[in-house]
C-alpha positions as CSV (number, residue, x, y, z in Angstrom):
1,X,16.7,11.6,28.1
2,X,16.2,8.3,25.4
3,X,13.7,9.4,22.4
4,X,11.2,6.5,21.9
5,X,11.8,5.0,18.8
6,X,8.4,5.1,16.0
7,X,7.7,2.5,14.7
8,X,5.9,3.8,11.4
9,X,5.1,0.8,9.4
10,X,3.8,-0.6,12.2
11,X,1.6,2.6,13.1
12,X,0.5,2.7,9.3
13,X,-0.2,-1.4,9.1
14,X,1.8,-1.8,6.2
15,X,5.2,-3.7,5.9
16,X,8.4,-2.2,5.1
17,X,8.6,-3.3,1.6
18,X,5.0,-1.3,1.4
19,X,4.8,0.3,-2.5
20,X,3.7,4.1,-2.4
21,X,0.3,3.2,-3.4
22,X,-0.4,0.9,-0.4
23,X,0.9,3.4,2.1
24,X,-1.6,6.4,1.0
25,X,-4.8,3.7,1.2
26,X,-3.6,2.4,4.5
27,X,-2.8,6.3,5.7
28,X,-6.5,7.3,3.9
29,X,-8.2,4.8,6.5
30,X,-6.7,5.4,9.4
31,X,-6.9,9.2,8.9
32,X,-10.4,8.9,8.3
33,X,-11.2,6.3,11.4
34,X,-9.3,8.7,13.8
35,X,-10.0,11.9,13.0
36,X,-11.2,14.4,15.5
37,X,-14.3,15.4,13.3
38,X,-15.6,11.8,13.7
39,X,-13.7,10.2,16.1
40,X,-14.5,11.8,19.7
41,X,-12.7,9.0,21.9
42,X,-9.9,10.6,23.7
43,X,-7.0,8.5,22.3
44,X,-8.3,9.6,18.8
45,X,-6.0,12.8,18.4
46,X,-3.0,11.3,19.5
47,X,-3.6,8.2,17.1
48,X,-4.1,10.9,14.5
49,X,-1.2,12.8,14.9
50,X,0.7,9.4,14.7
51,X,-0.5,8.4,11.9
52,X,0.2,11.9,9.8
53,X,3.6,11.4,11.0
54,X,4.3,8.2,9.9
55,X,2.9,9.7,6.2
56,X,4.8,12.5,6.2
57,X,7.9,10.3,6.9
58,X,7.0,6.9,4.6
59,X,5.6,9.3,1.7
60,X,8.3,11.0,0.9
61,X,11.1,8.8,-0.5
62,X,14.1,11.2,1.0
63,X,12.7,11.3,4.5
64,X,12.0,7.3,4.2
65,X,15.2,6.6,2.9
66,X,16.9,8.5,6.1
67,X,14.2,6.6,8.1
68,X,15.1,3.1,6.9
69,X,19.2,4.1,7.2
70,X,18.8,4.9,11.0
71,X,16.3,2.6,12.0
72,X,18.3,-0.2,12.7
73,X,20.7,1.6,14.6
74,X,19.0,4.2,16.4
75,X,20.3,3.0,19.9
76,X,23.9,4.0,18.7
77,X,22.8,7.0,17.2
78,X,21.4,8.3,20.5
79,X,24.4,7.4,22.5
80,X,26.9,9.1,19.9
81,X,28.4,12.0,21.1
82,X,26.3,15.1,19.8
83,X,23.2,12.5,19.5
84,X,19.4,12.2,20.8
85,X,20.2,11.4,24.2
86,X,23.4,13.4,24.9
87,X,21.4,17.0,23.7
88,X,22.5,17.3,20.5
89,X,20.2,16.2,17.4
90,X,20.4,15.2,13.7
91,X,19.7,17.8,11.3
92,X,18.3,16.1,7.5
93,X,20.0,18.3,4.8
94,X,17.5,19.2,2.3
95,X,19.2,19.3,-1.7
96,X,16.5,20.6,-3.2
97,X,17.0,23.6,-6.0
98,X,20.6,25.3,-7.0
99,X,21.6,27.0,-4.2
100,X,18.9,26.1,-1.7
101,X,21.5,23.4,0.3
102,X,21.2,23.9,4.3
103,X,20.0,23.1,7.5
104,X,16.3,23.4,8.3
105,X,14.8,23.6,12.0
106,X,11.0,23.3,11.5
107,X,9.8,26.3,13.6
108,X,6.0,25.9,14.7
109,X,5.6,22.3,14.0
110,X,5.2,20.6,17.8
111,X,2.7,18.1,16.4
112,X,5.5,16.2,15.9
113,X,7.4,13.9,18.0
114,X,10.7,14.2,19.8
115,X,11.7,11.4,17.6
116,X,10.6,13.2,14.4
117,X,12.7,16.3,15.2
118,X,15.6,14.3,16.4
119,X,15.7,12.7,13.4
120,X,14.5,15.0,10.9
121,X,16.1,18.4,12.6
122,X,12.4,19.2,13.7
123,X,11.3,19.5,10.4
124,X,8.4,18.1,8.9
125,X,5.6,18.9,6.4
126,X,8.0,20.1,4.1
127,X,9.5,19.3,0.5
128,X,12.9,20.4,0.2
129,X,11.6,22.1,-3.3
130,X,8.7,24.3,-0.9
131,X,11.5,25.3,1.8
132,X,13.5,28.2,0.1
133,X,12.3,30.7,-2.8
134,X,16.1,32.3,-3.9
135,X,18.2,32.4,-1.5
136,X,16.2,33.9,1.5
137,X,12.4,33.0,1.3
138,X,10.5,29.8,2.2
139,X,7.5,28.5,2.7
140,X,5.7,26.1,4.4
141,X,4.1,22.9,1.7
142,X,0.1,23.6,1.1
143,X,-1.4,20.7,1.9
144,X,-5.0,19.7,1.6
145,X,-7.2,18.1,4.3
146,X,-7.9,14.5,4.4
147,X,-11.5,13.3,3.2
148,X,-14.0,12.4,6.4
149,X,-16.8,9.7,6.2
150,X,-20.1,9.5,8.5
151,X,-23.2,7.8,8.4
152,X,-26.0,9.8,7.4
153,X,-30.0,7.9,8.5
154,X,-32.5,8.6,6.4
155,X,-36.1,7.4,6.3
156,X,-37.8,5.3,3.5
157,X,-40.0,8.2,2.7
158,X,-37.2,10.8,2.2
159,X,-35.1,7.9,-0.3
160,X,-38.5,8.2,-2.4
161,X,-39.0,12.0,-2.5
162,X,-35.5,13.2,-2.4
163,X,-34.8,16.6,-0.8
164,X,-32.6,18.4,1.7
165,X,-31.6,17.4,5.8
166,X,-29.2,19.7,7.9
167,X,-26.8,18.2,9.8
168,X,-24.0,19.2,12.4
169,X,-20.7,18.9,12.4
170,X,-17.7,19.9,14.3
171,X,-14.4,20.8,13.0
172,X,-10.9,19.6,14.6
173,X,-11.3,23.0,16.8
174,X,-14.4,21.4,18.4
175,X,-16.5,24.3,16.5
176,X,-19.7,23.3,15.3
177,X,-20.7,23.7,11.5
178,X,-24.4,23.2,10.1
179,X,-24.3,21.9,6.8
180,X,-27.6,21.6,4.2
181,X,-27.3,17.7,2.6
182,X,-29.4,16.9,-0.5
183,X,-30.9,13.6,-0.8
184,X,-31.5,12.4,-4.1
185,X,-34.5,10.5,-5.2
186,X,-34.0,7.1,-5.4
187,X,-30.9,6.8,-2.9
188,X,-30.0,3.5,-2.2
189,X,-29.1,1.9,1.3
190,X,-24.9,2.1,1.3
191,X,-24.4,4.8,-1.4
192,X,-22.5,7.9,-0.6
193,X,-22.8,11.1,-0.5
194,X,-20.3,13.7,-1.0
195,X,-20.1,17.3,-0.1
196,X,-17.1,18.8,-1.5
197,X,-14.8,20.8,0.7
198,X,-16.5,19.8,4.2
199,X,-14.1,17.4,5.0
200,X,-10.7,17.6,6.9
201,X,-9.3,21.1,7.0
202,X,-6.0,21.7,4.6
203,X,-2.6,22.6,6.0
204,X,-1.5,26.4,5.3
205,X,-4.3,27.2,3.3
206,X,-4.5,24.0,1.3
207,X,-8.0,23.5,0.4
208,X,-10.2,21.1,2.7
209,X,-11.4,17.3,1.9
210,X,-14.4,16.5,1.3
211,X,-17.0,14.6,3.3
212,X,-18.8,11.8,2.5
213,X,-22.1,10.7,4.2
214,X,-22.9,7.0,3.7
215,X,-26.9,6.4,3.8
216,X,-28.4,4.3,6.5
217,X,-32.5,3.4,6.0
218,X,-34.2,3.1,9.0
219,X,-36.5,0.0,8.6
220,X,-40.4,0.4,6.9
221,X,-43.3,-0.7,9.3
222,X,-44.8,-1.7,5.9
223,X,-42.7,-1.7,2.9
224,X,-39.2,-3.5,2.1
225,X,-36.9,-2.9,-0.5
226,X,-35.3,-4.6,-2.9
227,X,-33.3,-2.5,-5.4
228,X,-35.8,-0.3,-7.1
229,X,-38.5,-2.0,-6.3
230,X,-41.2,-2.7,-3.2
231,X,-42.4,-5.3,-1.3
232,X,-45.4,-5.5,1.0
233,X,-47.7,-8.3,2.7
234,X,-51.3,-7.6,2.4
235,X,-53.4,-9.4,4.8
236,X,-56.8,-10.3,3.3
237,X,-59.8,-12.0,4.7
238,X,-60.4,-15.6,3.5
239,X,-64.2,-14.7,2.1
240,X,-62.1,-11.5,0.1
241,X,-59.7,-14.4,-0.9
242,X,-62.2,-17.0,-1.8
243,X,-65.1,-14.4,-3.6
244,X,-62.7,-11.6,-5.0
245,X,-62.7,-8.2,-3.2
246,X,-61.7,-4.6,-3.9
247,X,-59.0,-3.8,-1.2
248,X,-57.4,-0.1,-0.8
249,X,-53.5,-0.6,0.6
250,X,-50.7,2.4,0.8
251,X,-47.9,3.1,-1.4
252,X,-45.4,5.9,-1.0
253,X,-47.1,8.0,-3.7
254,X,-50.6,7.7,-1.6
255,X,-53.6,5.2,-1.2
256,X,-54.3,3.2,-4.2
257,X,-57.0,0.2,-5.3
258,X,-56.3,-3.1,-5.9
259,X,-58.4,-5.7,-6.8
260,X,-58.1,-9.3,-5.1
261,X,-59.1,-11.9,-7.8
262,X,-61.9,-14.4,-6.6
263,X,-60.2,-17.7,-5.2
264,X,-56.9,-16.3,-4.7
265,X,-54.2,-18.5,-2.8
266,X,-52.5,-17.8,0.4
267,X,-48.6,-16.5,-0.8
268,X,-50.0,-15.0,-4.3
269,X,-47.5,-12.1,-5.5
270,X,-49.4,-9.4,-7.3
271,X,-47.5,-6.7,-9.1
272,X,-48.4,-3.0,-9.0
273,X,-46.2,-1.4,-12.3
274,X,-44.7,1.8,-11.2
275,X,-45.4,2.0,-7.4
276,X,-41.4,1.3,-6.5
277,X,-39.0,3.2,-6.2
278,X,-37.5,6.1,-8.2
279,X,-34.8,5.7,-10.9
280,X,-31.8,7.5,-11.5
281,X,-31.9,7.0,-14.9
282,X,-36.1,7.8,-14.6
283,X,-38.9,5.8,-14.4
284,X,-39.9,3.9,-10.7
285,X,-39.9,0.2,-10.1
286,X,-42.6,-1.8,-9.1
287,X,-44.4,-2.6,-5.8
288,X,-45.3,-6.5,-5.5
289,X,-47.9,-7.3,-3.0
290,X,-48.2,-10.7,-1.3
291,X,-51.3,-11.8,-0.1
292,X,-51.4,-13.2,3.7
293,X,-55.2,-14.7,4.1
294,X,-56.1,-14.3,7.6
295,X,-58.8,-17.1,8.8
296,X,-61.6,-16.2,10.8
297,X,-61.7,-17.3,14.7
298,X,-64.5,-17.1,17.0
299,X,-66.6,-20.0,14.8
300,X,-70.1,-20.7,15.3
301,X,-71.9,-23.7,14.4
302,X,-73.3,-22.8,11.6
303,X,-70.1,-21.4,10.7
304,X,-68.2,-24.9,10.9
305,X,-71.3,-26.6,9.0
306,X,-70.7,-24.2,6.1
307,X,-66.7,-24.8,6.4
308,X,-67.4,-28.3,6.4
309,X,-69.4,-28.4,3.3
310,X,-66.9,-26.5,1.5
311,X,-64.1,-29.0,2.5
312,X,-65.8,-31.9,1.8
313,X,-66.5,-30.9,-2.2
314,X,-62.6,-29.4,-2.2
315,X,-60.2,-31.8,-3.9
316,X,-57.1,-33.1,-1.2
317,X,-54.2,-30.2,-1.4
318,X,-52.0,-33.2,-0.3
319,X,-53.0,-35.5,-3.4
320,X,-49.5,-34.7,-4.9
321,X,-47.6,-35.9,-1.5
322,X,-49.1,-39.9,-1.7
């Protein structure tokens, strides 16, 4: 039966003039969009396994070179007497150290594809220094695991005080891990968070990737941010903004006192030094506070005579517009 042909450049992204460089960033970001740790959709492992083959194949300049030879031809090759599709296979000849010459079959690695193994023997994972120790051992290539990414959400109040969250996550055996996160002080919006070793698991006992957690904030009923810094609106009464007034507002660090200066427009900023956020390199920033006068409803008579006499000794706002 025909082997499908792979297509690894194409599975990868990159073109087949690709530099080393620019396969191993295109092979990071699909191994980290498809992994089974993050990725649950059901085409996700078979994408993945793809995309480790077409690595093991493009990163390795031996097993590329073969790759780019046969490519073009691989029709013929599986018609040809002793090929693909008559039952017979090509088996890569690995020159690695003195002495270490020969055929290897790749026992135990079905992740692979027919193709792979046709082409390759059925080996794979393997650097033809790793496969022989003297003239009898080998061994398989240690291998560590790809680095994962998630989204970690976090709420204003945590990014302030710093501290610790436990979170779940599940392993490409669908086993379930609980892992303790710290949260720094002062963590911004997008900034990542590693934990070393919780990532992808390594391949015959290589060590495992790490995972990274990017930080989400969930929005402030109150407060926005703005680098270190805070920003609030404080809504103030016209008679506060008019006569001055002492007004008590919230700040993550608790309740504080402000004082509204008497005749205060609509739109002033007011700056409370130190109220921000924290500082990685210490200190906090600010909190600035813009006042939103809210004008009374519900008039009376007497209300509207006073308003009145006000107006009519207050100089035209639109003076500047004529």
């Amino acid at each position: 039966m025909p082997v499908e042909y792979k297509d690894y450049y194409k599975i990868l992204g990159v073109s087949k003039n690709a530099t080393t460089e620019e396969i191993k960033r295109a092979y990071r970001k699909l191994a980290r969009q498809y992994h089974p740790d993050i990725n649950r959709r059901p085409e996700a492992e078979r994408r993945f396994k793809e995309i480790n083959e077409a690595n093991e194949v493009l990163s390795d300049p031996e097993k590329r070179r073969r790759y780019d030879e046969v490519g073009p031809d691989w029709a013929r090759y599986q018609n040809a007497p002793g090929g693909a599709g008559n039952g017979g296979g090509f088996h890569w000849i690995y020159r690695g150290q003195p002495g270490a010459g020969g055929t290897f079959n790749g026992e135990g690695l079905g992740d692979f594809s027919d193709f792979f193994q046709t082409l390759f023997g059925g080996g794979g994972g393997f650097a033809a220094e790793d496969l022989f120790r003297g003239r009898t051992g080998r061994r398989s290539r240690v291998a560590p695991g790809v680095d994962l990414e998630s989204e970690l959400e976090i709420t204003l109040a945590e990014a302030f005080k710093g501290g610790q969250r436990t979170i779940e996550v599940s392993d490409e055996h669908g086993r379930t891990r609980t892992l303790t996160v710290k949260i720094p002080a002062g963590v911004r919006d997008g900034q990542r968070i590693r934990l070393a070793g919780q990532g992808g698991a390594g391949q015959n006992g290589g060590p495992r990737g790490d995972l990274y957690l990017k930080v989400r904030m969930r929005p402030h009923p109150v407060f926005t941010r703005d680098g270190d810094d805070l920003r609030m609106e404080l809504p103030v009464a016209m008679h506060e903004a008019l006569l001055g007034a002492e007004v008590t507002l919230p700040t993550l660090k608790g309740r504080v006192s402000l004082r509204i200066p008497p005749e205060t427009q609509n739109g002033r900023t007011i700056r409370l030094a130190g109220q921000g956020m924290p500082r990685g390199i210490g200190g906090s920033g600010d909190l600035y506070v813009t006042v939103r006068v809210v004008l009374p409803t519900k008039l009376t008579d007497e209300d509207r005579e006073c308003i009145r006499k006000i107006g009519e000794r207050q100089e035209d706002p639109r003076r500047h517009l004529l």
